[in-house]
N, C-alpha and C positions, 0 to 999 in steps of 0.2 A: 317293686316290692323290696329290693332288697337294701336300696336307701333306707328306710324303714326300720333296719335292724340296729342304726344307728344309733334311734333313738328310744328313751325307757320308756316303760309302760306309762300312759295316760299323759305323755310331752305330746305338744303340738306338731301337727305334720305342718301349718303352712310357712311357720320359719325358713326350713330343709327345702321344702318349695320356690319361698323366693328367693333364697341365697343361690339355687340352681339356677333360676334363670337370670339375675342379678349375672352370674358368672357368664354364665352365654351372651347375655349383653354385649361385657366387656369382651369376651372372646372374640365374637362375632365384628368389632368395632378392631382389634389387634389384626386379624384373620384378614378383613379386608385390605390392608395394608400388605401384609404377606402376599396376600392374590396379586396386587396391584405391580410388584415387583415379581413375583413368580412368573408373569406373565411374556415379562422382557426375555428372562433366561427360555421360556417352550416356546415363545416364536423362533427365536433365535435359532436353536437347537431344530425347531421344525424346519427352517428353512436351508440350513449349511450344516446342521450334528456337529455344531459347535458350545460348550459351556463355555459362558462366557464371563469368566470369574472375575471380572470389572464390571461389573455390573451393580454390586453393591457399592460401590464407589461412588458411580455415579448417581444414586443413590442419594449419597452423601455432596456432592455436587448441586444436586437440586434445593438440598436443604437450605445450604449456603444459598446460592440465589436468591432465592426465596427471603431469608435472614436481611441479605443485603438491600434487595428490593423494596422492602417494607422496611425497614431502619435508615439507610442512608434516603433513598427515592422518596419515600413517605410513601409507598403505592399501597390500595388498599390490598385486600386479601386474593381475591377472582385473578387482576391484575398478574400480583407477583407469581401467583400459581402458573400463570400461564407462561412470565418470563423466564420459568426456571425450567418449566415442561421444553420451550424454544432453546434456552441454552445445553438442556441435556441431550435434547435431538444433536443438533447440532455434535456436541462431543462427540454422542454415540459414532454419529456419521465416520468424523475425523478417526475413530480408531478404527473402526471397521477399514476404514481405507490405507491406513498409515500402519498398521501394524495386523490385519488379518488375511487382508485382500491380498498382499504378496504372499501368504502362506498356502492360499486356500486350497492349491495341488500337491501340499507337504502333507506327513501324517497328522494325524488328530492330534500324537504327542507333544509335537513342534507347538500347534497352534494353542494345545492345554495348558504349556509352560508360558507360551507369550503371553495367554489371556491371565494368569498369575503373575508375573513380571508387568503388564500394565497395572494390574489392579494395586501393587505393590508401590510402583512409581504414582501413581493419584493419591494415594494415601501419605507420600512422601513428600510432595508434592504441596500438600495440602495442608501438612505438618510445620511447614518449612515456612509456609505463607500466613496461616492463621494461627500457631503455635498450639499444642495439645490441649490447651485448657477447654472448659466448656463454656458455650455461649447463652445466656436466656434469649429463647426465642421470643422477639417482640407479640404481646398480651394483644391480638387483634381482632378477641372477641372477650366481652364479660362471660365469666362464667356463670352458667346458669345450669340448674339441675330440677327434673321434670320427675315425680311422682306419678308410677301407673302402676295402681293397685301394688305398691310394696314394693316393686320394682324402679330404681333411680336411671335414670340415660341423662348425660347434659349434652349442649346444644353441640359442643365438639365432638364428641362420637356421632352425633347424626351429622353434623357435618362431613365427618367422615365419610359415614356409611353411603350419604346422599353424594359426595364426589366421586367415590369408590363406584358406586351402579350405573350412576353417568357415564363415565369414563368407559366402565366395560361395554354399556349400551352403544357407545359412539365404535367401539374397537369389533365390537359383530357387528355393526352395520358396514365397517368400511372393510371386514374381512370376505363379507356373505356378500356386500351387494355396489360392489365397485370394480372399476376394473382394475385396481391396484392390488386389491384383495383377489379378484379372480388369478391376478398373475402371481400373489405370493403361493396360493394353494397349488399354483402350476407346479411352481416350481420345486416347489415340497413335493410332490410327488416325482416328479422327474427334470431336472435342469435342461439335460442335455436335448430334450423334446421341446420343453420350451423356449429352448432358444433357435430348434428348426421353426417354431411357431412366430416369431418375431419377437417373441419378449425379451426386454434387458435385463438379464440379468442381474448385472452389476448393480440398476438404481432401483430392484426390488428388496436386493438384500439389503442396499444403504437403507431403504426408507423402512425395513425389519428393522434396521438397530435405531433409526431413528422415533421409532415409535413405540419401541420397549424400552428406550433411555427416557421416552417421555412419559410414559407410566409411572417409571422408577422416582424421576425426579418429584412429581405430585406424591407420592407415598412419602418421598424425603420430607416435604414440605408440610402434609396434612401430621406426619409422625413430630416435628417442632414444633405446629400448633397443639398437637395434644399433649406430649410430654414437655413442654415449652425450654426443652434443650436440647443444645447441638454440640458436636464436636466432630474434627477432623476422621475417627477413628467408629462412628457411629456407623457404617456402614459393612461393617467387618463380619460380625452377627447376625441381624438382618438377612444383611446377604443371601447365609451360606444358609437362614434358615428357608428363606425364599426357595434358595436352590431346592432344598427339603421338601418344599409343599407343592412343587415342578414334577417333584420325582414321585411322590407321593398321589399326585390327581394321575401322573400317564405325561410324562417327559414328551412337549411336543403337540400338545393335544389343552388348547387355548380354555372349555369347560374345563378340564381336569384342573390344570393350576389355578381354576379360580374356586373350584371345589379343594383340593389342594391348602389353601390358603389361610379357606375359612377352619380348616380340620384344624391346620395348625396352629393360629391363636386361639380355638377356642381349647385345645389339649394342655398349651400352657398356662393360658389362665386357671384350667382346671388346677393344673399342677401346683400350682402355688397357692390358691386357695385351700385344697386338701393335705398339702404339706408344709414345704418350706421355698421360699425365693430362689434357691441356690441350684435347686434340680432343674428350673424352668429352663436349662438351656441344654440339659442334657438332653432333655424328652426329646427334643428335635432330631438328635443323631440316635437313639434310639431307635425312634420311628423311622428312620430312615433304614436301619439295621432290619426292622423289623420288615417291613417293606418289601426291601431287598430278599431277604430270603423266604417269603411268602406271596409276594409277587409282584414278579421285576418292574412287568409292563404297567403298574401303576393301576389305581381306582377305575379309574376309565380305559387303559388300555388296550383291552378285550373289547371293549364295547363301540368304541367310537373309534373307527377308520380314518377319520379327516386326520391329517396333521397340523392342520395351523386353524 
């Protein structure tokens, strides 16, 4: 009712109507993407209570793939998704090994500063090789836009949203019902048990970063098909808003960042819709602020015991 008060006496309610859900759309179609990347950062953190502030990089690494695959390769779209998902495992692996794993009996601070110094170096990295400018993401689908009842979705937001569900549906089956999954939840709950148990360790947490860099890398990718541009530095934002919707579902807790996710593009498309472009990036550290001091342990926190 209190939308309502917006508008004068004897205006139409169903405009106000479908511009709300018009907005959720979009939100929902943002949000997925958020999830998709939030997910990398609470496994991660579920399994070592590591942030791992290259992660938006890589991120931006997938995108690039992805750009490459389809432009030089000519590969179609499934294809290149899936070379950039392989190449960003892959990364993940390499840094988890090369710059975490020797840390991993150092303070969190040691390993907080390194995970910020890699993220720093990929971005420089990345600078250095494809220069700042921005790239149009090769057009690998016509655009198409679908009318339902007043409400517009084109065929890239479901694409979206339809890779976005996939993705998460294959990442709870292989958490709940494998034994890769059985030993990452071990080990979130106690390392040191599961390694009286037989489990490795070592190539649980690799294949943790290997499979939150592959998340990340698809969001990179389906983010160049929707906003059909890329740049070295696109992952910066993102990111850190990722980390936001991580903290925001219950840091650690694989439901929460994908509830998480979706809160948080559908808040800033709110934002910009009701205001101006320029605040959409506040809202994020806001909510974050806000969060924080009304409650730490996140949406799901309290509620849901599992960590990964």
């Amino acid at each position: 009712m209190a939308a309502l008060a917006f508008l004068g006496e004897g205006e139409d309610v169903a405009p106000v109507i479908q511009e709300i859900l018009q907005q959720l759309v979009n939100g929902i179609s943002l949000g997925s993407i958020y999830a998709l990347v939030a997910l990398g950062y609470t496994m991660v953190y579920g399994i070592i209570k590591l942030i791992n502030f290259a992660h938006g990089d890589i991120y931006m690494i997938g995108a690039f793939t992805g750009y490459f695959a389809i432009k030089i390769f000519h590969l179609p779209f499934l294809p290149a998704l899936v070379v950039a998902m392989v190449v960003a495992a892959c990364l993940g692996i390499l840094i988890e090994r090369l710059a975490y794993r020797p840390l991993r009996n150092s303070t969190r601070i040691a390993a907080l500063i390194t995970a910020i110094g890699v993220s720093f170096l990929i971005q420089n990295v990345a600078l250095l090789i494809w220069q700042p400018n921005p790239r149009a993401f090769p057009d690998v689908f016509p655009f198409r836009s679908y009318d339902l009842w007043g409400v517009y979705i084109d065929n890239r937001q479901l694409l979206i949203l339809g890779v976005s569900v996939l993705l998460m549906i294959v990442l709870h089956y292989v958490v709940h019902y494998t034994n890769i999954g059985r030993a990452m939840r071990a080990v979130a709950l106690d390392d040191d048990a599961a390694r009286l148990m037989g489990i490795d360790v070592d190539k649980v947490i690799s294949f943790t970063f290997a499979i939150g860099s592959a998340l990340a890398a698809a969001g990179g990718v389906l983010v160049g098909v929707y906003y059909n541009r890329i740049d070295p530095m696109m992952g910066t934002m993102p990111g850190l808003k990722a980390f936001v919707a991580a903290v925001l579902g219950g840091i650690g807790i694989i439901p929460g960042a994908m509830l998480g996710g979706l809160v948080m593009g559908v808040a800033e498309v709110m934002v910009v819709a009701l205001t101006e472009s320029t605040w959409k990036d506040a809202v994020a550290f806001a909510i974050l602020i806000i969060i924080l001091l009304v409650r730490p342990a996140g949406i799901m926190g309290r509620r849901v015991r599992e960590k990964v």
